[in-house]
PLY file of the C-alpha trace (Angstrom):
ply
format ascii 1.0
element vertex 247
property float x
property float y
property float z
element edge 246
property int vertex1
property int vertex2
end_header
53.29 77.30 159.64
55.60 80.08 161.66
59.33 79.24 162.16
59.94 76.02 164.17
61.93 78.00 167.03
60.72 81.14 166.13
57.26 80.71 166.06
56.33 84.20 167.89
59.32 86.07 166.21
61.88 85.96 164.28
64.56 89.43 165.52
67.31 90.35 163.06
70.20 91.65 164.88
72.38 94.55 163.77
76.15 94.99 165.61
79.89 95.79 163.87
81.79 92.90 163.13
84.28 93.94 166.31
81.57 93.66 169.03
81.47 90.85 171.29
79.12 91.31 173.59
75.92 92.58 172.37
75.28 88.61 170.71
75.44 86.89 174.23
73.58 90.05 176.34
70.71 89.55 173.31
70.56 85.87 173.79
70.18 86.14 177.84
67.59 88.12 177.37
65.44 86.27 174.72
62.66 84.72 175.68
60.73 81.28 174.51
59.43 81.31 170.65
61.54 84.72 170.06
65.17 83.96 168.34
67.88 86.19 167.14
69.62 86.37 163.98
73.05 88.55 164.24
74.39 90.24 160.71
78.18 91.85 161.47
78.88 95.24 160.21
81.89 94.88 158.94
84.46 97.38 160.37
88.12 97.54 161.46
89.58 97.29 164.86
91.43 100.35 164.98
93.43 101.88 167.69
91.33 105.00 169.02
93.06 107.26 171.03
90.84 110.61 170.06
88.00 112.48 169.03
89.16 112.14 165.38
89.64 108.58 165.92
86.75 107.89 167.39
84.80 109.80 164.22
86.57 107.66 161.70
85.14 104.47 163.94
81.87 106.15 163.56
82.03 106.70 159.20
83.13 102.94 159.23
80.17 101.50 160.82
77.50 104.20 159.09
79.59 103.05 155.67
79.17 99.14 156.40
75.68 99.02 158.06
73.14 98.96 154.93
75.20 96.05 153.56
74.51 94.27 156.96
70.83 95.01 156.75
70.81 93.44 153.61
72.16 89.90 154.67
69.66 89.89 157.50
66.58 90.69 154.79
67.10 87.31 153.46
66.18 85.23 156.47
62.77 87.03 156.26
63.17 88.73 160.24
59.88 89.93 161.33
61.33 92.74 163.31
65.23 94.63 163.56
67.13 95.28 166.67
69.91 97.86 166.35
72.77 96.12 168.60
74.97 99.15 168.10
74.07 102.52 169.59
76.48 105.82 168.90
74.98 106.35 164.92
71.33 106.26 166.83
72.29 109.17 168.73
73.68 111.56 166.05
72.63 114.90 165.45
70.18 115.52 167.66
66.72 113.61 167.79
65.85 115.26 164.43
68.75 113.35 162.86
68.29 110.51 164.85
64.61 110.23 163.52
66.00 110.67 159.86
68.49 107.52 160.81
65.96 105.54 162.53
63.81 106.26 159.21
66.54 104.76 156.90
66.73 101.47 158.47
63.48 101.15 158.59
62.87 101.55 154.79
65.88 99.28 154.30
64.77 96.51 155.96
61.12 96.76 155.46
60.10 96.03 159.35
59.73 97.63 162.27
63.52 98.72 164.14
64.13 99.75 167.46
67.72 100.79 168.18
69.69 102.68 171.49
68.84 106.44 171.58
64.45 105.92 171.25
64.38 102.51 173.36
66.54 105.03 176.31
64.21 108.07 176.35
60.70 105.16 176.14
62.74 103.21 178.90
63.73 106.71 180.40
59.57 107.59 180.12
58.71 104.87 181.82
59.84 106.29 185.06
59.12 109.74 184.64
62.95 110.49 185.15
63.91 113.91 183.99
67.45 114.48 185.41
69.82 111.95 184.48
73.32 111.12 184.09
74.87 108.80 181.62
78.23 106.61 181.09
79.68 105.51 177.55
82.83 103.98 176.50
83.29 106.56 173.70
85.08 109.95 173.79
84.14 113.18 174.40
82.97 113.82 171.03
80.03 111.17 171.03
79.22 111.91 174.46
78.10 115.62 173.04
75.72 113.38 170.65
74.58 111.15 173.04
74.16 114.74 175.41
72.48 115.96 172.86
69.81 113.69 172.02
68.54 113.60 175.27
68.48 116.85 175.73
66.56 117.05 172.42
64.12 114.78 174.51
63.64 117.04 176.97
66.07 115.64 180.31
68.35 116.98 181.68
71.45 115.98 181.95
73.63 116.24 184.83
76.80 114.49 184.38
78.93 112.27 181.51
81.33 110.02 181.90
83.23 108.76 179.04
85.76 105.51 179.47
87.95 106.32 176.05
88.47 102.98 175.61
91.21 102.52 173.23
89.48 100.30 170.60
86.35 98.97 169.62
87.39 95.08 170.82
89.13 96.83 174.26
85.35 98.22 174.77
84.21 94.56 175.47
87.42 94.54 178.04
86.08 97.23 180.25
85.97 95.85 183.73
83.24 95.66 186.23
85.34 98.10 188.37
85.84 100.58 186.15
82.00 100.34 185.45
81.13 100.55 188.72
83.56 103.83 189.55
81.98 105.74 186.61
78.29 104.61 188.53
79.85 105.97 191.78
80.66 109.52 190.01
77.46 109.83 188.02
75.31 109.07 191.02
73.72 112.01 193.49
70.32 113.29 194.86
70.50 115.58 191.67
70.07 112.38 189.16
66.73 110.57 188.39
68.06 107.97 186.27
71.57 106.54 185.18
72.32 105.43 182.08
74.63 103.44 180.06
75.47 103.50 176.33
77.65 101.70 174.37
76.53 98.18 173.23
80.18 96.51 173.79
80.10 97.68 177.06
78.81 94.10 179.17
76.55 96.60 181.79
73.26 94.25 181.64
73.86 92.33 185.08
75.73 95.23 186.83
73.18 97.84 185.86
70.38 95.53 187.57
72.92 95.52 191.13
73.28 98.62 190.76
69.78 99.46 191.02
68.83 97.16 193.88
71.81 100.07 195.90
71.12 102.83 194.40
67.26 103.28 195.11
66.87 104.18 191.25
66.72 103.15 187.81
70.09 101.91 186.03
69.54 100.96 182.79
72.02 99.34 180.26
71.16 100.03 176.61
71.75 96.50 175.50
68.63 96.10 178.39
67.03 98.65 177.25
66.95 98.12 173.17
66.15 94.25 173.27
62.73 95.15 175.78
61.99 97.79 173.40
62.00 95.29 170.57
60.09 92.81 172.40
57.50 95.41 173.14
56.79 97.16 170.54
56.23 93.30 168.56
53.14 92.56 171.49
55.42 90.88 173.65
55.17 91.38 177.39
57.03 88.35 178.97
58.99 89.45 182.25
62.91 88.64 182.33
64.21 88.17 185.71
67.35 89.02 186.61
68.53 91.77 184.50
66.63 95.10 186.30
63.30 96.32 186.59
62.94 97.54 183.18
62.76 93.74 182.23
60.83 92.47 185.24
58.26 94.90 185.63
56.87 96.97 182.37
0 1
1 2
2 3
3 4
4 5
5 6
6 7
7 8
8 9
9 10
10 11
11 12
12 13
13 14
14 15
15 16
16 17
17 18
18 19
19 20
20 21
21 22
22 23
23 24
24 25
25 26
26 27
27 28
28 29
29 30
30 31
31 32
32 33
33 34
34 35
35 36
36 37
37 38
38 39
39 40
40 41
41 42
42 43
43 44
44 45
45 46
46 47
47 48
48 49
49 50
50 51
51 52
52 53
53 54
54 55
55 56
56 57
57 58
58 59
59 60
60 61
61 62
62 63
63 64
64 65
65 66
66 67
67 68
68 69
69 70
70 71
71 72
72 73
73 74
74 75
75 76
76 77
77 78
78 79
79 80
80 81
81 82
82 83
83 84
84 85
85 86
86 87
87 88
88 89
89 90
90 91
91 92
92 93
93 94
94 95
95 96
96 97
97 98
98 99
99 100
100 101
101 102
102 103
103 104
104 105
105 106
106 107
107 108
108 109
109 110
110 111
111 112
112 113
113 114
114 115
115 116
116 117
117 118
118 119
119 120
120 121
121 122
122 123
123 124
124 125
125 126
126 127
127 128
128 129
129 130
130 131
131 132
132 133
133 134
134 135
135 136
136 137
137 138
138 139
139 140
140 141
141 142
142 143
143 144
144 145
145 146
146 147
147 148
148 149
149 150
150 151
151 152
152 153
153 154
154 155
155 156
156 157
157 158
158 159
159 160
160 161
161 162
162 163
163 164
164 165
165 166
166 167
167 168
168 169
169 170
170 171
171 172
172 173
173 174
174 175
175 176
176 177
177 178
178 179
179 180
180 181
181 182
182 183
183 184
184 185
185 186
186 187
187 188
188 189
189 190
190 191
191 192
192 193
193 194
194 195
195 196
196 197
197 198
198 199
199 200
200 201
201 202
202 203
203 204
204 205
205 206
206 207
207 208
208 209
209 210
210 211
211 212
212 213
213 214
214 215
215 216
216 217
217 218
218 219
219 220
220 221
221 222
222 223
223 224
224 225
225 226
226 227
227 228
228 229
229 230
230 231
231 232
232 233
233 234
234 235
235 236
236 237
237 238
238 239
239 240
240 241
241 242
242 243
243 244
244 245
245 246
């Protein structure tokens, strides 16, 4: 007999121990007879004011994350979601296909994480000049760059928020979401995109879309119909963008 509430799957979730919103974005979008089970990477919420900074944020999770994988093993998940995104995008798509490899031997299913679940979403539409938004610093957003244009876009325009920790990501407002959309826009740009899996994007992304004419997708959006996807699952979510509703 399958799993009593998870009787179609059963989704291990991956996210650092200081991310708050990548749980409740995962649970909006779940859908009947799928259920999530969240294992914290266990980092510190340091200040990060810089590049440097921002790096040691990055060795914390990479150092932590296996151990995570591990607890979720136990519960026998049928499939892995990667609820954190900047260690998906690192060094180039070679080295992101090397770290997508590694989880996947780890936890002995199937993953989908950020950087592949943007470029299939990212496919989907054909888009081939984009922009993108993150709440890292510079030096991610050259990774994140990087990747996709390792992918084959082209990328038009970054913004990066520098938000000063990894809890003060989750504190990002709507405004200062919706100014970075404003600047990233332009006739030149396919496709906007936002990375960062503390950033909460999944509802503005989908208003965005309905103004802009164009595809705005959030990665948390993006990652969690990737999973459901690639496990045979085609049930439409309304309400959080075309992405969900209609592929």
């Amino acid at each position: 007999m399958p799993d009593h509430l998870g009787y179609r799957k059963k989704f291990g979730v991956l996210g650092p121990s200081t991310n708050t919103i990548v749980q409740p974005d995962f649970d909006d979008l779940r859908v009947r007879g799928v259920t999530n089970h969240y294992s914290r990477i266990v980092i510190p919420n340091n200040p990060v004011s810089d590049n440097e900074g921002f790096l040691k944020l990055v060795d914390s999770i990479n150092g932590a994350t296996l151990d995570a994988v591990d607890v979720l093993k136990s519960c026998e998940m049928d499939y892995m979601v990667m609820g954190m995104s900047a260690a998906t995008f690192w060094n180039g798509r070679a080295g992101a296909e090397k770290y997508l490899a590694m989880m996947t031997e780890r936890a002995g299913v199937g993953v989908s994480c950020g950087s592949f679940a943007m470029e299939a979403a990212l496919n989907v539409y054909k888009a081939r000049r984009i922009a993108f938004m993150s709440p890292y610093f510079p030096v991610a957003n050259d990774q994140v760059r990087r990747f996709f244009q390792d992918c084959g876009f082209d990328v038009v325009r970054d913004v990066c928020l520098r938000r000063p920790s990894p809890v003060l990501i989750a504190h990002a407002t709507d405004e200062q979401c919706r100014q970075a959309i404003r600047e990233l826009d332009g006739d030149d740009v396919d496709a906007i995109v936002q990375v960062g899996t503390n950033l909460s994007m999944i509802r503005l992304a989908a208003a965005a879309e309905l103004f802009l004419g164009k595809p705005v997708i959030a990665i948390n959006t993006a990652t969690y119909w990737h999973a459901l996807r690639a496990v045979g699952i085609d049930d439409r979510v309304v309400g959080f963008g075309n992405l969900m509703e209609h592929h």
